[in-house]
C-alpha positions as CSV (number, residue, x, y, z in Angstrom):
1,X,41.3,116.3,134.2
2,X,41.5,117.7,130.9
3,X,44.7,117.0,129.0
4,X,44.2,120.1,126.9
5,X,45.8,122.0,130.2
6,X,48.7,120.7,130.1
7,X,49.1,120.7,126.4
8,X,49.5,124.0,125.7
9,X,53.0,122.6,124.3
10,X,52.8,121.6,121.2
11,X,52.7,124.9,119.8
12,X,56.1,126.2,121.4
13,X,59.1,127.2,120.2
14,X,62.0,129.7,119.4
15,X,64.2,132.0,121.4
16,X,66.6,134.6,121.7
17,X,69.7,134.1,123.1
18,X,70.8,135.7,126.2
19,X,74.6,136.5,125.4
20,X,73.9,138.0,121.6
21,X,70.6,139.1,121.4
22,X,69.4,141.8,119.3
23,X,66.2,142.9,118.5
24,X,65.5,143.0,114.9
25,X,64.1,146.2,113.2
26,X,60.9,146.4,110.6
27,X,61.3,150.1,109.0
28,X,61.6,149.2,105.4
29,X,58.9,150.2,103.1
30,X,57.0,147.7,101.3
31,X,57.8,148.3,97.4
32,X,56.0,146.3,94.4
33,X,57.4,142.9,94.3
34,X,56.3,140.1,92.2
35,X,55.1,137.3,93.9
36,X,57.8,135.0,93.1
37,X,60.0,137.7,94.3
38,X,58.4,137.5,97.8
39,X,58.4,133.9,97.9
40,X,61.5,133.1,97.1
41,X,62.3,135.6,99.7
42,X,60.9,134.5,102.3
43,X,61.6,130.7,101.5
44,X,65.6,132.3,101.6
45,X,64.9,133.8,105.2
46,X,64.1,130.2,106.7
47,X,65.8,128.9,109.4
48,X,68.4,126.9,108.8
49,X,70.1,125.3,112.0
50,X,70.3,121.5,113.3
51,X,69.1,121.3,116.5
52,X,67.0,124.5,119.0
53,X,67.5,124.0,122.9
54,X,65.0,126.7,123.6
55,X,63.1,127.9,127.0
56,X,59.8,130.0,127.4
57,X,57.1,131.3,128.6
58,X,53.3,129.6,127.9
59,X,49.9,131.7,128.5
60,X,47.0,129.6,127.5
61,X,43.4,131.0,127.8
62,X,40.3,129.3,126.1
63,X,37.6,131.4,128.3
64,X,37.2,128.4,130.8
65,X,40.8,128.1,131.9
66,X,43.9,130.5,131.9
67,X,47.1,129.1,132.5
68,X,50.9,129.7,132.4
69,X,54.0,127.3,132.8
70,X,57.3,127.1,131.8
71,X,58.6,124.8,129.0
72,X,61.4,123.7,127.8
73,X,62.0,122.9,124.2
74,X,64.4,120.1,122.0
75,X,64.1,120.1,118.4
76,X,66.2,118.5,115.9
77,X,64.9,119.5,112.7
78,X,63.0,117.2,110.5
79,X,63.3,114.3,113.2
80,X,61.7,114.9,116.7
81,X,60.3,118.0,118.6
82,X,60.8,117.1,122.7
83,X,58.9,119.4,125.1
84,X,58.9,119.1,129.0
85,X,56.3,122.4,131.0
86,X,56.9,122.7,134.5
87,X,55.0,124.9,137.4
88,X,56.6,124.3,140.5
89,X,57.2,120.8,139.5
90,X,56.9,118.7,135.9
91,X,53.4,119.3,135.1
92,X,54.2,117.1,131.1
93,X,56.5,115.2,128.7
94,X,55.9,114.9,125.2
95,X,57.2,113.7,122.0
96,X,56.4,114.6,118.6
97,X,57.7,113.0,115.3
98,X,56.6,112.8,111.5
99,X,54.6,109.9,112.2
100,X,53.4,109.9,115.8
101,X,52.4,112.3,119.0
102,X,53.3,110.9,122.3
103,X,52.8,112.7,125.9
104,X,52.0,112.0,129.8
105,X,51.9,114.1,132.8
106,X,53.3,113.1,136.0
107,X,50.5,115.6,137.5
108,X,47.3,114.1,135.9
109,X,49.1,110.6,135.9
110,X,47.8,110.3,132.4
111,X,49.3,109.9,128.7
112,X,48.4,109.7,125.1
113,X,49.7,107.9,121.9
114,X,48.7,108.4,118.7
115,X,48.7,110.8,115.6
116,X,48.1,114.2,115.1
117,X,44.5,114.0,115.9
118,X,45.0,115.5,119.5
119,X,46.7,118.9,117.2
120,X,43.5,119.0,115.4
121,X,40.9,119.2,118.0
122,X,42.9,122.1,119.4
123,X,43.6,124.1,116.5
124,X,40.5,123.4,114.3
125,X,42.3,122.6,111.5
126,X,44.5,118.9,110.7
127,X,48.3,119.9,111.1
128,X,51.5,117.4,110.2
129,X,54.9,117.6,111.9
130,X,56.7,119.6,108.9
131,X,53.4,122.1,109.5
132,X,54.0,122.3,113.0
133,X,58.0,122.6,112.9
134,X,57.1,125.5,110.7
135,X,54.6,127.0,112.7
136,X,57.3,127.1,115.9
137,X,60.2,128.7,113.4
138,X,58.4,131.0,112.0
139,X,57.9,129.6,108.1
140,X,55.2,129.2,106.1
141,X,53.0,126.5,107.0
142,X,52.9,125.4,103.2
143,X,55.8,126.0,100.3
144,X,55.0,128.9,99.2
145,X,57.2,128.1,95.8
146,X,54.6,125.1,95.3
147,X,52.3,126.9,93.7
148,X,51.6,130.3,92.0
149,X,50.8,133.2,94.2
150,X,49.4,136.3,94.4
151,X,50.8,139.2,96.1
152,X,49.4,142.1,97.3
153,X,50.3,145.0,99.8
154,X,48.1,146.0,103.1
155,X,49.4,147.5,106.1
156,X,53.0,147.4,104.9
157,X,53.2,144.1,104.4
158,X,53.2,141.5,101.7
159,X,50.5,139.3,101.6
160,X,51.3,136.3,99.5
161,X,47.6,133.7,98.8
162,X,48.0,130.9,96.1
163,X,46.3,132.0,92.8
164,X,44.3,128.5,93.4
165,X,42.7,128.4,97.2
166,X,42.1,124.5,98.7
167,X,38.7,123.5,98.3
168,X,38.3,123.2,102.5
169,X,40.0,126.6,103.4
170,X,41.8,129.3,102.3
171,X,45.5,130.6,103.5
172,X,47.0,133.6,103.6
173,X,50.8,134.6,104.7
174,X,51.4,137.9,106.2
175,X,55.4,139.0,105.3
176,X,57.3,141.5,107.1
177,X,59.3,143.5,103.8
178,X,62.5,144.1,106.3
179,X,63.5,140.3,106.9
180,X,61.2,138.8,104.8
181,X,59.9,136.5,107.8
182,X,56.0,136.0,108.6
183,X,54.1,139.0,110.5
184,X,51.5,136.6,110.4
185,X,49.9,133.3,108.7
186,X,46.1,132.6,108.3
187,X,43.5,129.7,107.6
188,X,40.3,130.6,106.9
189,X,36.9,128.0,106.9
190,X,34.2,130.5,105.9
191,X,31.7,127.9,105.5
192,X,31.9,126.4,109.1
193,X,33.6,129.2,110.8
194,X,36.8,128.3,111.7
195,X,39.9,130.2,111.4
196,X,43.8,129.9,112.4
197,X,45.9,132.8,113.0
198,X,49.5,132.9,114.0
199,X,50.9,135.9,114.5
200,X,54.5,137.0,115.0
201,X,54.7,140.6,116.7
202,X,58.5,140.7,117.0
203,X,61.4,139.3,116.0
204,X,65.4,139.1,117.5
205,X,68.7,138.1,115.5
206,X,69.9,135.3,117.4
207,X,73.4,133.9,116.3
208,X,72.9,135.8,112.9
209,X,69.9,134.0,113.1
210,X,66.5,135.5,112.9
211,X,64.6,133.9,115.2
212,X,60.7,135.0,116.5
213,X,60.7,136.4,119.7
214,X,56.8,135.8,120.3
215,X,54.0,134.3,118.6
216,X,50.3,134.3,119.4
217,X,48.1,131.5,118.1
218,X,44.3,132.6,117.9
219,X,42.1,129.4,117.2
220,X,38.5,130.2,116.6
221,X,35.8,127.6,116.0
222,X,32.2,127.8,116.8
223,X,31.5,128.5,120.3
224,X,35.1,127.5,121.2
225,X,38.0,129.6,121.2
226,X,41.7,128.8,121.9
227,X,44.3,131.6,122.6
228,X,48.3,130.5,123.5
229,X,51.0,133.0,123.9
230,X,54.7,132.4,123.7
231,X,57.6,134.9,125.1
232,X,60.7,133.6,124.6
233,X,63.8,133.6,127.1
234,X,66.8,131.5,125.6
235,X,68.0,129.8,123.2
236,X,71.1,128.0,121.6
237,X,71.3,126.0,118.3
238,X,73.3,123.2,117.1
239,X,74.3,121.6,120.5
240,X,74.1,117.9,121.6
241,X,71.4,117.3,124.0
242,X,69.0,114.2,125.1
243,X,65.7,113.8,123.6
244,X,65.0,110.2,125.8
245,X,61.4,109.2,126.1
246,X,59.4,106.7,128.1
247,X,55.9,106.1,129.5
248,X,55.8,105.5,133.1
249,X,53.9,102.2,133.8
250,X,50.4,102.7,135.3
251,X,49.2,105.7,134.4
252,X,45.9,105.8,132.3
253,X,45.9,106.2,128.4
254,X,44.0,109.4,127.0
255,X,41.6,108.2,124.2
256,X,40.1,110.7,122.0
């Protein structure tokens, strides 16, 4: 059975709480900026709690298999993400840290250990932890302050692309001028077709917290395709909670 089903869950995250949740409004007008402006901006707008205790909803279609579950989310920043998806019953477990990517499902009786290569085969593109922490918060997927940038206007946004591209792809981040979080982030392959979108079509304020309400992750490669949806439906920050991990004995590693 293919793993891939039930690991829809590595690209989950964020919330809005139920007890002070508000959703977040977008009518400002995008005026010229500098793009040092917008950067440092948007770096100010990140999030800045301990730990996320976070549940939602997953919708995974790659044109073969459509499926949703339930997950439940642990992060403490910078050290671990812990995710558990359930339908019914516990369909996966996994782990992720800044050096390795650890998961098994009671349902296929199956797990994997290993890097961050399982990441890349789904998204197209390679991905590490601080990446992928981003990704689920709602940052920039690189530091935008890094390196020059240029800035540019469409569609009411700010659109911030270092002056210098990477020689494999090219990035782009979409920034909303209200909150100055992402609208959207892109990576872009031209020469083998391949391209990453996230997307972020709504925010809430969470705590005084602006937190993404959904994201959509569009993964495009030749031939392939990989679409996950998140909806959001609690969250709380800074609380103490257990992130304890363990293989069951007897189930059958995953090898890539």
């Amino acid at each position: 059975m293919r793993f891939v089903k039930y690991f829809i869950v590595f690209f989950i995250v964020f919330a809005s709480c139920k007890t002070k949740r508000n959703v977040m409004s977008s009518g400002s007008i995008a005026k010229e900026m500098s793009a040092k402006k917008v950067a440092r901006k948007h770096i100010a707008s990140n999030f800045d709690k301990k730990t996320v205790n976070a549940k939602l909803k997953a919708n995974f279609n790659n044109g073969k298999l459509k499926q949703s579950i339930s997950v439940s989310l642990r992060m403490k920043k910078d050290e671990i993400i812990w995710l558990k998806g359930t339908k019914f019953i516990t369909i996966f477990k996994a782990k992720i840290t800044p050096t390795s990517v650890s998961y098994y499902s009671p349902y296929a009786k199956n797990y994997f250990e290993g890097d961050f290569t399982m990441l890349k085969k789904l998204l197209g593109t390679d991905i590490n932890f601080n990446q992928l922490q981003n990704l689920l918060l709602g940052q920039s997927l690189l530091n935008v302050k890094e390196v020059k940038q240029n800035v540019t206007i469409a569609d009411n946004s700010y659109i911030l692309s270092p002056e210098k591209q990477a020689k494999l792809f090219n990035i782009f981040f979409t920034i909303n001028p209200s909150h100055f979080k992402l609208d959207k982030q892109s990576i872009v392959d031209a020469e083998k077709n391949k391209r990453l979108d996230i997307i972020y079509p709504s925010y809430d304020v969470v705590d005084n917290t602006i937190f993404p309400s959904e994201i959509k992750i569009k993964a495009k490669q030749p031939n392939k395709f990989t679409n996950i949806d998140f909806i959001l439906k609690s969250v709380v920050f800074d609380t103490n909670f257990d992130t304890n991990f363990s293989i069951p004995k007897g189930y059958k590693q995953i090898k890539l």
